[in-house]
C-alpha positions as CSV (number, residue, x, y, z in Angstrom):
1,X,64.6,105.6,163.3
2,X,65.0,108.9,163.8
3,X,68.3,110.6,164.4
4,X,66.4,112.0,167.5
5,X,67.0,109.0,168.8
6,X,70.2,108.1,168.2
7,X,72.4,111.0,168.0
8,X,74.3,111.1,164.5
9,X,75.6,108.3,163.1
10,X,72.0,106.3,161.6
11,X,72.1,104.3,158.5
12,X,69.5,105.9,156.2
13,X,69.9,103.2,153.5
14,X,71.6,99.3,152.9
15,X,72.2,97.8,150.1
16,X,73.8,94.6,148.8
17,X,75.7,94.9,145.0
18,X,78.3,92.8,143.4
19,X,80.9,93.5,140.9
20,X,83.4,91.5,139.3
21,X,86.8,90.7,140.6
22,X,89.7,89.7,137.4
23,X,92.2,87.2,138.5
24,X,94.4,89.0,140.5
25,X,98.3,88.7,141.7
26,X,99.4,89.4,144.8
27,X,103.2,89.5,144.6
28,X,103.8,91.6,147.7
29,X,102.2,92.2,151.2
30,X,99.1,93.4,149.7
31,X,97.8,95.2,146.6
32,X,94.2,97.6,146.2
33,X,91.5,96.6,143.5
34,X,89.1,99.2,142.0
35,X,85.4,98.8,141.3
36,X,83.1,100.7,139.0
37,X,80.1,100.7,141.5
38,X,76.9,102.6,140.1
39,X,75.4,104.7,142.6
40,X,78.2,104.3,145.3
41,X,78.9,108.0,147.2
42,X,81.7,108.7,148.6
43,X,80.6,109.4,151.8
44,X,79.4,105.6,151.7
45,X,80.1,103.2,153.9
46,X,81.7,99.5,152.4
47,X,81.7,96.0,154.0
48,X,82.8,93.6,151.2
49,X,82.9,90.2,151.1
50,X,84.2,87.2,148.1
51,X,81.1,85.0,147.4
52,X,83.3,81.9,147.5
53,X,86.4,80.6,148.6
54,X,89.6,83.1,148.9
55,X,92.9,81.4,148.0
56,X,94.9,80.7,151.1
57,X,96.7,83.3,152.9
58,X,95.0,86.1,150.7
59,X,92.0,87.8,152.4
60,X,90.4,91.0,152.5
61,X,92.0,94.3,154.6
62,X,89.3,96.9,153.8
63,X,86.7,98.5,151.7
64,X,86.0,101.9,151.0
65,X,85.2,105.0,148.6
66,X,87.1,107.5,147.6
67,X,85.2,108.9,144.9
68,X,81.0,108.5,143.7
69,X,80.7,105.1,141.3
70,X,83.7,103.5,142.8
71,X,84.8,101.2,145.5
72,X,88.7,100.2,146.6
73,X,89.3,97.1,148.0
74,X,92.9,95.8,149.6
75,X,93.5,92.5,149.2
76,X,96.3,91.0,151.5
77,X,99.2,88.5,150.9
78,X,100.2,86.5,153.8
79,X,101.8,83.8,152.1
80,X,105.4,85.3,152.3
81,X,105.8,84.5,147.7
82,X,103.2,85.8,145.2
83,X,99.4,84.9,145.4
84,X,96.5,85.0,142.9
85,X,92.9,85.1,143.7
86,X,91.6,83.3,141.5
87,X,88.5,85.6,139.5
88,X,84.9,85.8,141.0
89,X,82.4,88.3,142.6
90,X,82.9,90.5,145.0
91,X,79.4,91.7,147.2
92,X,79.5,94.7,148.6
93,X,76.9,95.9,151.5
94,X,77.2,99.5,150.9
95,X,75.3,102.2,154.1
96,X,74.6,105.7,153.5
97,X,74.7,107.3,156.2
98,X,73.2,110.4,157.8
99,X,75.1,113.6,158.9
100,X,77.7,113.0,156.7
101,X,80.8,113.3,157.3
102,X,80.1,111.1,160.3
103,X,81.4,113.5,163.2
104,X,84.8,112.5,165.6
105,X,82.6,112.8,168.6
106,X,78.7,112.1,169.9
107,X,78.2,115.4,171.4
């Protein structure tokens, strides 16, 4: 698709990684997790999900990039005591965008 036809915003490339998440303690409200993530830019855009079961009350805020090769996740604590998340993978569906930065506005 052209970005005739939509104006701004198109996802020029999709792609699913995964990286390893260490056991990780929660002992507040939330805490952030960084990723080395190859060929991540950081104009990308992150969804990222656990590929299993999250410990209860502990779930996932946001992704995103701050910098090329690396991906920040925020886990959050809703239990009210300390948490760990148990380790496992974390997937990551990472979009490159066109006409980036994405604008504030359509026209």
């Amino acid at each position: 698709m052209s970005k005739t036809t939509i104006t701004r915003g198109n996802i020029l490339d999709g792609t699913m990684v995964q990286a390893s998440l260490p056991s990780t303690t929660i002992s507040g409200t939330s805490t952030e997790v960084t990723f080395s993530v190859p060929g991540v830019s950081s104009t990308d855009m992150i969804i990222a999900t656990f590929d299993g079961s999250l410990v209860t009350g502990i779930s996932i805020g946001n992704a995103y990039t701050t910098a090329d090769n690396q991906v920040k996740v925020r886990l959050i604590n809703s239990t009210g005591s300390s948490a760990t998340q148990t380790a496992g993978t974390m997937l990551f569906y990472v979009m490159s965008c066109e006409d980036q930065p994405i604008p504030t506005s359509v026209i």
